[in-house]
PDB file of N, H, CA, C and O in Angstrom:
ATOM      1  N   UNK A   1      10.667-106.664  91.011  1.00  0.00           N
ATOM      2  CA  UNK A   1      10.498-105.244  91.189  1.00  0.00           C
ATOM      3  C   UNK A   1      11.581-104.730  92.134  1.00  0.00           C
ATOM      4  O   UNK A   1      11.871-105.362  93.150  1.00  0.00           O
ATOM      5  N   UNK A   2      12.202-103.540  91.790  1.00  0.00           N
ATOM      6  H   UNK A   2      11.966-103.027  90.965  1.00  0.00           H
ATOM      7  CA  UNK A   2      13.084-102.873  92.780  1.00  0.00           C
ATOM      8  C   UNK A   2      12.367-102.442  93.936  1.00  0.00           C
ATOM      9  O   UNK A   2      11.274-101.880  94.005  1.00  0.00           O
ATOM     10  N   UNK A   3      13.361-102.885  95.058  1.00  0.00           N
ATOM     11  H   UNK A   3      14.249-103.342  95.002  1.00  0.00           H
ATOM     12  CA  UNK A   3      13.359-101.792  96.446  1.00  0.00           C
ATOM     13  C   UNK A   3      14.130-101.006  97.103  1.00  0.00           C
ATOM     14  O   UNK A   3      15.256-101.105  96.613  1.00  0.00           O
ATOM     15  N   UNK A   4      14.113-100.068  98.198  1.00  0.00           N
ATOM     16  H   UNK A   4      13.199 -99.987  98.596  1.00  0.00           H
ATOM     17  CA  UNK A   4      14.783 -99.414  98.240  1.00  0.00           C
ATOM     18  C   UNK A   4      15.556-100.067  99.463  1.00  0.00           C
ATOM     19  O   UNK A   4      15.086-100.950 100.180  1.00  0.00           O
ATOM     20  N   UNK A   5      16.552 -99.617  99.564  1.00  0.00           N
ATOM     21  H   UNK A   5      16.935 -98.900  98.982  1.00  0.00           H
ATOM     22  CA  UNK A   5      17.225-100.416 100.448  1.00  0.00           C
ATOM     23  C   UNK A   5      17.282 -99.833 102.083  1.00  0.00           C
ATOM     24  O   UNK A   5      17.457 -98.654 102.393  1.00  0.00           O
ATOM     25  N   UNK A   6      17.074-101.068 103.102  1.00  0.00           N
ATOM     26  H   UNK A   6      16.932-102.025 102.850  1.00  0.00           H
ATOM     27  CA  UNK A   6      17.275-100.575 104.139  1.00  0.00           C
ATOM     28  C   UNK A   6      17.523 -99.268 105.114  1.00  0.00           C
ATOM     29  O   UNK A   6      18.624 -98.720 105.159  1.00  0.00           O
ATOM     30  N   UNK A   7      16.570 -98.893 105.767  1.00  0.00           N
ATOM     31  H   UNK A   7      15.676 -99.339 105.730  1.00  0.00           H
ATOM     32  CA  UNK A   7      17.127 -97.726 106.278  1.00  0.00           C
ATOM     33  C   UNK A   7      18.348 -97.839 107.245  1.00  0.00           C
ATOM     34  O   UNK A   7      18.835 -98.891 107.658  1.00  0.00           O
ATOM     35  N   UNK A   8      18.803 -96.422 107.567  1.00  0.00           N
ATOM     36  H   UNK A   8      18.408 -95.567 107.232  1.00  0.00           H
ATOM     37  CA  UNK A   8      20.493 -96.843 108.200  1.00  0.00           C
ATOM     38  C   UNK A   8      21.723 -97.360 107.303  1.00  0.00           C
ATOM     39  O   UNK A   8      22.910 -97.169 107.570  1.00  0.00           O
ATOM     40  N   UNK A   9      21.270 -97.976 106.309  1.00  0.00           N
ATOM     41  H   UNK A   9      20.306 -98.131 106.092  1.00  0.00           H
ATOM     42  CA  UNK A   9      22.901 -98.036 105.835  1.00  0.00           C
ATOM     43  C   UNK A   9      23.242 -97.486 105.148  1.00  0.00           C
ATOM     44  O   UNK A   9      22.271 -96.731 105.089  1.00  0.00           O
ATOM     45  N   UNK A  10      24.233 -96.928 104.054  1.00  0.00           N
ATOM     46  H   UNK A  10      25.022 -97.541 104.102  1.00  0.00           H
ATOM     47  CA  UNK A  10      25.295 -95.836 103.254  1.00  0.00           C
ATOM     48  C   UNK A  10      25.693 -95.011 104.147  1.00  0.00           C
ATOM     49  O   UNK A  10      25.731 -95.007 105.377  1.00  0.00           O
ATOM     50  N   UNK A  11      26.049 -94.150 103.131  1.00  0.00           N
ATOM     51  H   UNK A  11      26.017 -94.153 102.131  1.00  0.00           H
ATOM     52  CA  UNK A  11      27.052 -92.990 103.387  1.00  0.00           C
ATOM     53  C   UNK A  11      26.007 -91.479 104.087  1.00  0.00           C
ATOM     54  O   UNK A  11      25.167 -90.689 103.656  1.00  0.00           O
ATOM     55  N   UNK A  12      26.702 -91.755 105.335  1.00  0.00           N
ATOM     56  H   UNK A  12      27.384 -92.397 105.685  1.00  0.00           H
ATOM     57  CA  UNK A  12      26.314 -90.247 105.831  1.00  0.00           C
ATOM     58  C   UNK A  12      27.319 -88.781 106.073  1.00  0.00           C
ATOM     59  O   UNK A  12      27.880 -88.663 107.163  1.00  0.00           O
ATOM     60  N   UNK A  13      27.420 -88.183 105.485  1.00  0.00           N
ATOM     61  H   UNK A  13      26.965 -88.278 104.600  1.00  0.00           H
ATOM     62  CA  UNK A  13      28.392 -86.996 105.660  1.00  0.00           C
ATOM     63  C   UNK A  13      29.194 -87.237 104.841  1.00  0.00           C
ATOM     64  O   UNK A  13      28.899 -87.860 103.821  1.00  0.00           O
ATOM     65  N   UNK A  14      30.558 -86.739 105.133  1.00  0.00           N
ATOM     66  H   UNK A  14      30.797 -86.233 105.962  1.00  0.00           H
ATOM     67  CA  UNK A  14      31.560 -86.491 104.001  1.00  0.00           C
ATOM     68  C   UNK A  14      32.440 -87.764 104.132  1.00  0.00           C
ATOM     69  O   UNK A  14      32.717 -88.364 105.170  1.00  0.00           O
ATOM     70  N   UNK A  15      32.824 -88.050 102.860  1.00  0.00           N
ATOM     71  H   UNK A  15      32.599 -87.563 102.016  1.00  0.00           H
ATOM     72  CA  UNK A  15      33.700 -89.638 103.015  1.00  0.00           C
ATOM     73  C   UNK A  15      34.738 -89.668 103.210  1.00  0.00           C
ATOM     74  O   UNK A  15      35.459 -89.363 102.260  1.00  0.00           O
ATOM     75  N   UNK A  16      35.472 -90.081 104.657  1.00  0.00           N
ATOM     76  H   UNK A  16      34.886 -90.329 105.428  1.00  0.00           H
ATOM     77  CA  UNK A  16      36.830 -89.705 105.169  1.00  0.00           C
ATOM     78  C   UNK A  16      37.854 -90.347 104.237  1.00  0.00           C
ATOM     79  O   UNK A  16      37.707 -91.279 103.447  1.00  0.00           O
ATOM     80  N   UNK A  17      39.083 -89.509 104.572  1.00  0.00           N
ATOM     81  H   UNK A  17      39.203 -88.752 105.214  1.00  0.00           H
ATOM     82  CA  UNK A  17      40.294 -90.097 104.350  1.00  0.00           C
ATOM     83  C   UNK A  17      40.741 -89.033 102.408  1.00  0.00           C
ATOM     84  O   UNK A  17      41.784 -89.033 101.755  1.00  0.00           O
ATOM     85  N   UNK A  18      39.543 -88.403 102.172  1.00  0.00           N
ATOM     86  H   UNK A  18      38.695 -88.403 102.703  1.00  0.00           H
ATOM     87  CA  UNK A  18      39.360 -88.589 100.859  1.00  0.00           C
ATOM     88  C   UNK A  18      39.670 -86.824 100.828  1.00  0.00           C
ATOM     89  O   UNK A  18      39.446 -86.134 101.823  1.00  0.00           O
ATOM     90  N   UNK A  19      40.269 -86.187  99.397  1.00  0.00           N
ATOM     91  H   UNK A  19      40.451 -86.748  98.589  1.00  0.00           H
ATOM     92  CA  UNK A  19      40.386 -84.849  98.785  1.00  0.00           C
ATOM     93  C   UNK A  19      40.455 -85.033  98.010  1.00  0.00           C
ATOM     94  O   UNK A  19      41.039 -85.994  97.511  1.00  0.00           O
ATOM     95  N   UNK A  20      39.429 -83.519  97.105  1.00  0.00           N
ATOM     96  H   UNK A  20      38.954 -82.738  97.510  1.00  0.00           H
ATOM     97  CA  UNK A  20      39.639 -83.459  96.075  1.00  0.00           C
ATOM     98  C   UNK A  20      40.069 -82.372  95.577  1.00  0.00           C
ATOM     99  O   UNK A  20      39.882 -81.329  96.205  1.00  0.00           O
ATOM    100  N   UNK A  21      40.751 -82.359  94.325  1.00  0.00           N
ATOM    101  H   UNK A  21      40.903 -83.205  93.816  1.00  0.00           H
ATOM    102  CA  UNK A  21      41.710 -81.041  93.822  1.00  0.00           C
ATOM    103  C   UNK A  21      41.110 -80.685  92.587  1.00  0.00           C
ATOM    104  O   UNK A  21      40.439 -81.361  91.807  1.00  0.00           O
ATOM    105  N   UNK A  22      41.524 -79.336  92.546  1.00  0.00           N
ATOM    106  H   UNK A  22      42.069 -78.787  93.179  1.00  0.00           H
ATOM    107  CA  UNK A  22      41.234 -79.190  90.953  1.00  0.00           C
ATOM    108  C   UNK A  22      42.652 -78.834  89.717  1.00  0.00           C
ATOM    109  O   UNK A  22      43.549 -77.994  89.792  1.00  0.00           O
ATOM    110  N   UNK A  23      42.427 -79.613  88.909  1.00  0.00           N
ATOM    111  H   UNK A  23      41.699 -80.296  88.849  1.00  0.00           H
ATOM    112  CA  UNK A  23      43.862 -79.392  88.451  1.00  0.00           C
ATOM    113  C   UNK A  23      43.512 -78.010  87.007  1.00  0.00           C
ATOM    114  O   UNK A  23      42.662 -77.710  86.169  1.00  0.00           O
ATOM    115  N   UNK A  24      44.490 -77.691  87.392  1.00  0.00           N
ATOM    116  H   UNK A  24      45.181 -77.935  88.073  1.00  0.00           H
ATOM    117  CA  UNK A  24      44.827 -76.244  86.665  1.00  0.00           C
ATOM    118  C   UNK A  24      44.588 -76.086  85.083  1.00  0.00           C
ATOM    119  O   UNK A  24      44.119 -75.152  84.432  1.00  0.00           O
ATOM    120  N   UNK A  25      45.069 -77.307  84.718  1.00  0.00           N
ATOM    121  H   UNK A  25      45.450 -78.066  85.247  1.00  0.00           H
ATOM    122  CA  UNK A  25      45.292 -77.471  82.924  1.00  0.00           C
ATOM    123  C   UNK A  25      44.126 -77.670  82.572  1.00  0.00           C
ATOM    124  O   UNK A  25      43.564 -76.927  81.766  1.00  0.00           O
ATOM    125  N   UNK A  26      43.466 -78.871  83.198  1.00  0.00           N
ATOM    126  H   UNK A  26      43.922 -79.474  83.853  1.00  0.00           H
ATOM    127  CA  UNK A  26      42.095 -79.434  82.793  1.00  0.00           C
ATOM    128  C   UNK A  26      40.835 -78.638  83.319  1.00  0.00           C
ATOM    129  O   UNK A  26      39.711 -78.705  82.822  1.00  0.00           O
ATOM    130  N   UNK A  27      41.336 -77.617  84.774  1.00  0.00           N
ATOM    131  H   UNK A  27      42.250 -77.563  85.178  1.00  0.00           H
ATOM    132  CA  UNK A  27      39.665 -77.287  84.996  1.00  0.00           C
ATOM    133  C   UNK A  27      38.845 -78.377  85.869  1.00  0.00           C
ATOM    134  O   UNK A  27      37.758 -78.202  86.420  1.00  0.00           O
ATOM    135  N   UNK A  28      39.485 -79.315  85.858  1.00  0.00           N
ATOM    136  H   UNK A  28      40.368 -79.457  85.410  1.00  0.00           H
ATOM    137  CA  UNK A  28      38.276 -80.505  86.691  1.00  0.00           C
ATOM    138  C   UNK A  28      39.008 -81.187  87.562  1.00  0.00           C
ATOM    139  O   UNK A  28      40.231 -81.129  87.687  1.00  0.00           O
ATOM    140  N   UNK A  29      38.095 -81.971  88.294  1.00  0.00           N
ATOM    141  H   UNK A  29      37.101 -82.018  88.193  1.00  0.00           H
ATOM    142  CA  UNK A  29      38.672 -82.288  89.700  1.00  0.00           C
ATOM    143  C   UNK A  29      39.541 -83.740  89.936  1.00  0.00           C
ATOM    144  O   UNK A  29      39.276 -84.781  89.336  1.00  0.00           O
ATOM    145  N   UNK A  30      40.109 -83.659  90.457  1.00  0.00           N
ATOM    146  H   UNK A  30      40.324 -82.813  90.945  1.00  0.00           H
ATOM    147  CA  UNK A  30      41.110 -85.189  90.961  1.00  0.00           C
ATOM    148  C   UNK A  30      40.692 -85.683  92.567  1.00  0.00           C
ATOM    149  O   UNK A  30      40.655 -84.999  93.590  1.00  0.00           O
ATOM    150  N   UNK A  31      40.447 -86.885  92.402  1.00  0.00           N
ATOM    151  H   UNK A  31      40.477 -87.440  91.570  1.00  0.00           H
ATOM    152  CA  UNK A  31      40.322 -87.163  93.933  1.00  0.00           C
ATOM    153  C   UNK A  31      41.294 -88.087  94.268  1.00  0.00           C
ATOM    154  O   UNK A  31      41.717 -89.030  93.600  1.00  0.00           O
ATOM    155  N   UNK A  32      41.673 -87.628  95.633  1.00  0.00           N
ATOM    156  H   UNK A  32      41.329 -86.861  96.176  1.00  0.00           H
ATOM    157  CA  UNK A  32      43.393 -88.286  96.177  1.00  0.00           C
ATOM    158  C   UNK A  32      42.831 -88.643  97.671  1.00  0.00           C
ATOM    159  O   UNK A  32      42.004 -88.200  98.468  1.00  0.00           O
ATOM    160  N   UNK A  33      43.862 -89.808  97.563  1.00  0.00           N
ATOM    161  H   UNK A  33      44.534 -90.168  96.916  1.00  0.00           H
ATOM    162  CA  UNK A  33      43.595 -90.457  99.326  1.00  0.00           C
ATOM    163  C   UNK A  33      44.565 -89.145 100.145  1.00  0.00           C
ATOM    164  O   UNK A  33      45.594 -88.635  99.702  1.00  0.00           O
ATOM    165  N   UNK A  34      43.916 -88.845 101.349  1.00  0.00           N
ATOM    166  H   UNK A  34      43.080 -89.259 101.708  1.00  0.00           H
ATOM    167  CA  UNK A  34      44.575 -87.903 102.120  1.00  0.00           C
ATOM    168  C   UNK A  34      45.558 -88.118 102.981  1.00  0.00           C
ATOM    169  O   UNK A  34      46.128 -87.217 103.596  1.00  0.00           O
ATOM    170  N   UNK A  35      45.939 -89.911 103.122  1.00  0.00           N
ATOM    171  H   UNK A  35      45.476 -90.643 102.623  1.00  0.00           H
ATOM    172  CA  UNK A  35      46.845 -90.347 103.997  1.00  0.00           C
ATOM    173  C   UNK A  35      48.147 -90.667 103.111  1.00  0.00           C
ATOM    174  O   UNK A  35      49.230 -90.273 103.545  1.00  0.00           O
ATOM    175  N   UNK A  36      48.100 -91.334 101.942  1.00  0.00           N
ATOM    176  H   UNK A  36      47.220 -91.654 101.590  1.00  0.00           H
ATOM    177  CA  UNK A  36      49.249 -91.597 100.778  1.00  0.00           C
ATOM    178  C   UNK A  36      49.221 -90.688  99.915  1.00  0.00           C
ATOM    179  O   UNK A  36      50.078 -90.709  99.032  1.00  0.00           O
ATOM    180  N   UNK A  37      48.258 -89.680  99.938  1.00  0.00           N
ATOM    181  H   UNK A  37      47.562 -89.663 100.655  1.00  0.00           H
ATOM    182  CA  UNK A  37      48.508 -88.360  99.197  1.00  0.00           C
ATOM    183  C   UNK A  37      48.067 -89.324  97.463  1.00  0.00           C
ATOM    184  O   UNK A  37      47.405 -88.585  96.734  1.00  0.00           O
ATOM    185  N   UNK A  38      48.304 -90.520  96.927  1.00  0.00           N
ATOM    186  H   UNK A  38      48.842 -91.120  97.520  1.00  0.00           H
ATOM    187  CA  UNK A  38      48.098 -90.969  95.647  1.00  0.00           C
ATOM    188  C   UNK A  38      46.900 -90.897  95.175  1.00  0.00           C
ATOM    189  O   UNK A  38      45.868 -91.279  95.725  1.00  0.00           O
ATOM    190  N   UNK A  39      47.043 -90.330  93.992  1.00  0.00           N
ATOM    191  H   UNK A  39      47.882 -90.020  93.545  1.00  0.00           H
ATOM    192  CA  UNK A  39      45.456 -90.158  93.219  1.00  0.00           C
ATOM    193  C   UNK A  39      44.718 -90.706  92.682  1.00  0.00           C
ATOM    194  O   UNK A  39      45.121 -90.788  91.522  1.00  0.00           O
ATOM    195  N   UNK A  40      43.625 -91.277  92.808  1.00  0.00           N
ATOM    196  H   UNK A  40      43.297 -91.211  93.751  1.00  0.00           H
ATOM    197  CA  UNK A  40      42.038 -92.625  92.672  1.00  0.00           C
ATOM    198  C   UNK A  40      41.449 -92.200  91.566  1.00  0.00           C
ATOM    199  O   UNK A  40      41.736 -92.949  90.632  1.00  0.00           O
ATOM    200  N   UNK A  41      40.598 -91.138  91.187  1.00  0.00           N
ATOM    201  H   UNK A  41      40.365 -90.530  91.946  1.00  0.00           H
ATOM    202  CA  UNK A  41      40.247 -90.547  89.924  1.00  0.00           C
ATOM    203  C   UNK A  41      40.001 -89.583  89.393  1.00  0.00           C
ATOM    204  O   UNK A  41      40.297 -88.548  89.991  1.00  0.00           O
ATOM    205  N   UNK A  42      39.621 -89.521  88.602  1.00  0.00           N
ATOM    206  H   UNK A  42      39.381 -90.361  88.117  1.00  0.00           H
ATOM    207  CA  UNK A  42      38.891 -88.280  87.840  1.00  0.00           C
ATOM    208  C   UNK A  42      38.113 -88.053  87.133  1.00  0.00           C
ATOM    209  O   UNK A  42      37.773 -88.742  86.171  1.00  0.00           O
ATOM    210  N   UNK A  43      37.461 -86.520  87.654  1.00  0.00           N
ATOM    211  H   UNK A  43      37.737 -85.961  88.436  1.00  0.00           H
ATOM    212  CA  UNK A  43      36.283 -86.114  86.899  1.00  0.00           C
ATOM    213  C   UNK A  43      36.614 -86.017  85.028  1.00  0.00           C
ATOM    214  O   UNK A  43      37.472 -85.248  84.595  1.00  0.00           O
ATOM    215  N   UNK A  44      35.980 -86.706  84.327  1.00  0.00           N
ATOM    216  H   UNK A  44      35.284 -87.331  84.679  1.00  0.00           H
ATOM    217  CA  UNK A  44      36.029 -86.748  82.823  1.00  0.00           C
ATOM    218  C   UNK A  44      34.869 -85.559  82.096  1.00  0.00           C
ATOM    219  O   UNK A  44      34.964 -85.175  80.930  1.00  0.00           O
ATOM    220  N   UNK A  45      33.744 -85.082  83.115  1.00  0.00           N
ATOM    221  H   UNK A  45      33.668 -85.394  84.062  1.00  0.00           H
ATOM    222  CA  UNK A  45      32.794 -84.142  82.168  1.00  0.00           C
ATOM    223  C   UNK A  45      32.621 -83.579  83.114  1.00  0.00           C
ATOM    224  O   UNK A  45      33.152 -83.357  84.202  1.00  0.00           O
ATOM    225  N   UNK A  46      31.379 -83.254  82.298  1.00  0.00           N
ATOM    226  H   UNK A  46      30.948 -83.435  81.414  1.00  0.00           H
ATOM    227  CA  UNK A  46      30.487 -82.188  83.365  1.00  0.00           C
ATOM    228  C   UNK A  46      31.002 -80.551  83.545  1.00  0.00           C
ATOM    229  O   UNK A  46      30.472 -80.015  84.518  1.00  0.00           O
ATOM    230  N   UNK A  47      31.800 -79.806  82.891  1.00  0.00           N
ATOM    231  H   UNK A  47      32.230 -80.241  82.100  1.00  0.00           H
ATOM    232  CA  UNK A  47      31.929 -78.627  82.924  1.00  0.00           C
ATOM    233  C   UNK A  47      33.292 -78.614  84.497  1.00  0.00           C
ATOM    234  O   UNK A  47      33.821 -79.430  85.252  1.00  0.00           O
ATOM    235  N   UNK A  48      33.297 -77.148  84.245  1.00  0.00           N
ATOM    236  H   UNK A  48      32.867 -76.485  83.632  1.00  0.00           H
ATOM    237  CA  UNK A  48      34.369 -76.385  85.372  1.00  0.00           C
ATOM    238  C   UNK A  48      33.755 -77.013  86.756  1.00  0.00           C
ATOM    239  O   UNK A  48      34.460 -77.894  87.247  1.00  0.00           O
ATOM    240  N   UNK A  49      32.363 -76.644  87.567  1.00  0.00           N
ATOM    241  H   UNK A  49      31.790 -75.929  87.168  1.00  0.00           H
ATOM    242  CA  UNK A  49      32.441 -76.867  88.619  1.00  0.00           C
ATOM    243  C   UNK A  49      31.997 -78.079  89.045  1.00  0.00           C
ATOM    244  O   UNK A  49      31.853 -78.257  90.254  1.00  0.00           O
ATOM    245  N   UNK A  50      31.631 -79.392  87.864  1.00  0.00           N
ATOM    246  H   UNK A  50      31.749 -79.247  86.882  1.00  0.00           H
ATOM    247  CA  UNK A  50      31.726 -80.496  88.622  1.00  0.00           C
ATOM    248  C   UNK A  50      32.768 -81.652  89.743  1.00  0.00           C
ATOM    249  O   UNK A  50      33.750 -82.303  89.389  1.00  0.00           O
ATOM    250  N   UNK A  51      32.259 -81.606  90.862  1.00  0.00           N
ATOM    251  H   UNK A  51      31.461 -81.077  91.150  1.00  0.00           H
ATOM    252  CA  UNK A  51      32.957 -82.270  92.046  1.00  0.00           C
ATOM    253  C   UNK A  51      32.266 -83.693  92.197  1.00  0.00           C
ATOM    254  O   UNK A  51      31.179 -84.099  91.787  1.00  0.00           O
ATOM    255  N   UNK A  52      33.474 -84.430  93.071  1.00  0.00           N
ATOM    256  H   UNK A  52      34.358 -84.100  93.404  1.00  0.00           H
ATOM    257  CA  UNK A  52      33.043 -85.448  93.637  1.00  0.00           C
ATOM    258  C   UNK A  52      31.952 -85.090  94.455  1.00  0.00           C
ATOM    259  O   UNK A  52      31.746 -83.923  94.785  1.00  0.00           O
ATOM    260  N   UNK A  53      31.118 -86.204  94.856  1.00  0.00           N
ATOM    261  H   UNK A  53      31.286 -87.152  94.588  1.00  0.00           H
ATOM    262  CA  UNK A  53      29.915 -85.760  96.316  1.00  0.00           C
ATOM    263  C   UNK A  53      30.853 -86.519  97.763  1.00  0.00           C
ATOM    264  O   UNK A  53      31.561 -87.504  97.972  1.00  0.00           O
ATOM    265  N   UNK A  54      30.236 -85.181  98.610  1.00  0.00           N
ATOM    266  H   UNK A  54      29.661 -84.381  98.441  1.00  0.00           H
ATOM    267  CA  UNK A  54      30.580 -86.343  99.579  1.00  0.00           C
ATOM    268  C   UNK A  54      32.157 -85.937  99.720  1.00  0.00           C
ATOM    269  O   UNK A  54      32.840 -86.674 100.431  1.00  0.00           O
ATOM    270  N   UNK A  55      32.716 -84.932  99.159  1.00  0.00           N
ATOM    271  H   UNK A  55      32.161 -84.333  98.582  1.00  0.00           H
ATOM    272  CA  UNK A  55      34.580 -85.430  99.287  1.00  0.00           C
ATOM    273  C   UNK A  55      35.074 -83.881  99.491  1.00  0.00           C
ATOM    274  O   UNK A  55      35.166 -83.033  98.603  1.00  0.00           O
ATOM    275  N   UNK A  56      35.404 -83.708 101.045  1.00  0.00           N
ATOM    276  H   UNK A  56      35.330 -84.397 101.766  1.00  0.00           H
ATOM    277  CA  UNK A  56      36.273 -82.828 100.944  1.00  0.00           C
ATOM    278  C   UNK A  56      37.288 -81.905 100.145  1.00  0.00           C
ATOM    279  O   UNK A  56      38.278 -82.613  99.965  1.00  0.00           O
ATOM    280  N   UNK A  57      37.481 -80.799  99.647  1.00  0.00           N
ATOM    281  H   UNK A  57      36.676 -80.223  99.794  1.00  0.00           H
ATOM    282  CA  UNK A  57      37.618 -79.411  98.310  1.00  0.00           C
ATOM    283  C   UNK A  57      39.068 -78.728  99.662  1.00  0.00           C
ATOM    284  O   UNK A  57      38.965 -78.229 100.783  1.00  0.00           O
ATOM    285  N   UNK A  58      40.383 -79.094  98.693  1.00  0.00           N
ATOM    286  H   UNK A  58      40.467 -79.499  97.783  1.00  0.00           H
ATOM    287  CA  UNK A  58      40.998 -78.219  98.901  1.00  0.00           C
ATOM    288  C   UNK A  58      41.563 -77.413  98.273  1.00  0.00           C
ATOM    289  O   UNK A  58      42.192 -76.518  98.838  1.00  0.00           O
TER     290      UNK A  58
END
């Protein structure tokens, strides 16, 4: 049977180091490391205003 896991550990607040963009052509969002500026992934659905969670919107 599943449990839930430990209290105290994950993600609390926004996940550093991290931005996300929205690119112009597509409408949907890109998420880029904020220190090498290079881009990790992307949103594939979900309409115009789906975002990463958790990830800083510039």
């Amino acid at each position: 049977m599943a449990t839930n896991p430990p209290k105290g550990k994950g993600r609390k607040g926004m996940v550093r180091e991290r931005l996300q963009y929205k690119n112009p052509r597509t409408k949907l969002f890109t998420k880029a490391n904020s220190k090498t500026g290079r881009f990790m992934d992307n949103k594939t659905c979900c309409g115009k205003e789906s975002r990463f969670k958790g990830v800083k919107t510039e």
